[in-house]
N, C-alpha and C positions, 0 to 999 in steps of 0.2 A: 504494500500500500504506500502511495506516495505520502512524504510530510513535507516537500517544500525544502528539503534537503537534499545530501548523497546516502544519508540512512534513512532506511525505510522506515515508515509507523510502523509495521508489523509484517508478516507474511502469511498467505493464502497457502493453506496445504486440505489438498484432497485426496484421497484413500479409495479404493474402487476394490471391493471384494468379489469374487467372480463366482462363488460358489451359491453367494445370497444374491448377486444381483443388487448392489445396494453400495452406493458412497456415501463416505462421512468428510464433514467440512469442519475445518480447526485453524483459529490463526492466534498465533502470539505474539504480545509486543514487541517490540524493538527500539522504539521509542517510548517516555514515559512509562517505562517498568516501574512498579512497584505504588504510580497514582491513580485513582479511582477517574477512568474517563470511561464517557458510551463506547460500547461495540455494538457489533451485528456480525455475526455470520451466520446465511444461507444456503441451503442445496435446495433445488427444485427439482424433480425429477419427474416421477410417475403420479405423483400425485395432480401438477400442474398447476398449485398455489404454495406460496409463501406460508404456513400455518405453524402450531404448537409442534416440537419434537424434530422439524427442518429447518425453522428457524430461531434462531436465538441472542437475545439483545439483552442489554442490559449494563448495569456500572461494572468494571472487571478493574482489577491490580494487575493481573497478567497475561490473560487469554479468553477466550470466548472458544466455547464449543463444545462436546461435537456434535453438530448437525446431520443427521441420517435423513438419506431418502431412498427408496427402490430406483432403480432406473428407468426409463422409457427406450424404447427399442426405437430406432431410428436407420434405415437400410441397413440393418441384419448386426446394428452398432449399440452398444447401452452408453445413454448419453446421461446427463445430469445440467442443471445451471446452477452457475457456483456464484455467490456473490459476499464480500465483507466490506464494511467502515467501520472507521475507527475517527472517533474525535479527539483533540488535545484537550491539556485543562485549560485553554479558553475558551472553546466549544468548535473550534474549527473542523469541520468537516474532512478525511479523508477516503477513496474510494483505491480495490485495486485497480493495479495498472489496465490490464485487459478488459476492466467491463465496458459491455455497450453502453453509451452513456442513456440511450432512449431506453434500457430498461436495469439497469444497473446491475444486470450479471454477465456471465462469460460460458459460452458454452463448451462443455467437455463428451467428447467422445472415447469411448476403448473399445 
C-alpha cells in the first residue's frame, strides 16, 4: 500500500488453497506499527459482495485479517478480488498499488 513514501503502509498478501477452493487476504503494517489506525482488508470471490467473514475493518496496532472467500471459477480459473486500506494517524487514506481505482480491488486468478 502506498504512504506517500519509499516505505510502504503495509503489504497485501493472498493465500489460494487449492484443495478448499478458497483465499484468504492479510496485510500488515509497515508503517505506523505499533499505532491504533483504520484498516480494511477484503477478498470477494464466490460470494460476489463485500460482507461479515471476507471483509474486515476496523482500528488495528499491526495487521488486519484474514479475510476468506470460496472462489468463482472464471475460464476453467479460480479467481478472487482482493482489496486493503490503510489510514495514518491523521486519517489519510491509503489504497494498494494494483487496485482499480473504479472499484477499489484487484483481480486474482490461479
Amino acid at each position: 500500500m502506498r504512504s506517500g513514501s519509499t516505505l510502504p503502509a503495509g503489504t497485501v498478501y493472498v493465500q489460494y488453497n487449492p484443495y478448499t477452493r478458497t483465499f484468504c487476504g492479510f496485510a500488515p503494517k509497515s508503517r505506523w506499527v505499533g499505532m491504533a489506525t483504520d484498516m480494511r482488508v477484503a477478498t470477494v470471490g464466490a460470494s460476489g459482495a463485500a460482507e461479515e467473514g471476507n471483509s474486515l475493518s476496523g482500528t488495528s496496532l499491526y495487521a488486519m485479517g484474514p479475510s476468506r472467500e470460496p472462489a468463482w471459477e472464471h475460464d476453467g480459473r479460480d479467481c478472487v478480488l482482493f482489496g486493503a486500506r490503510m489510514s495514518d494517524p491523521q486519517g489519510n487514506q491509503y489504497f494498494h498499488q494494483s487496485a482499480n481505482a473504479a472499484i477499489g480491488y484487484t483481480r486474482l486468478c490461479v
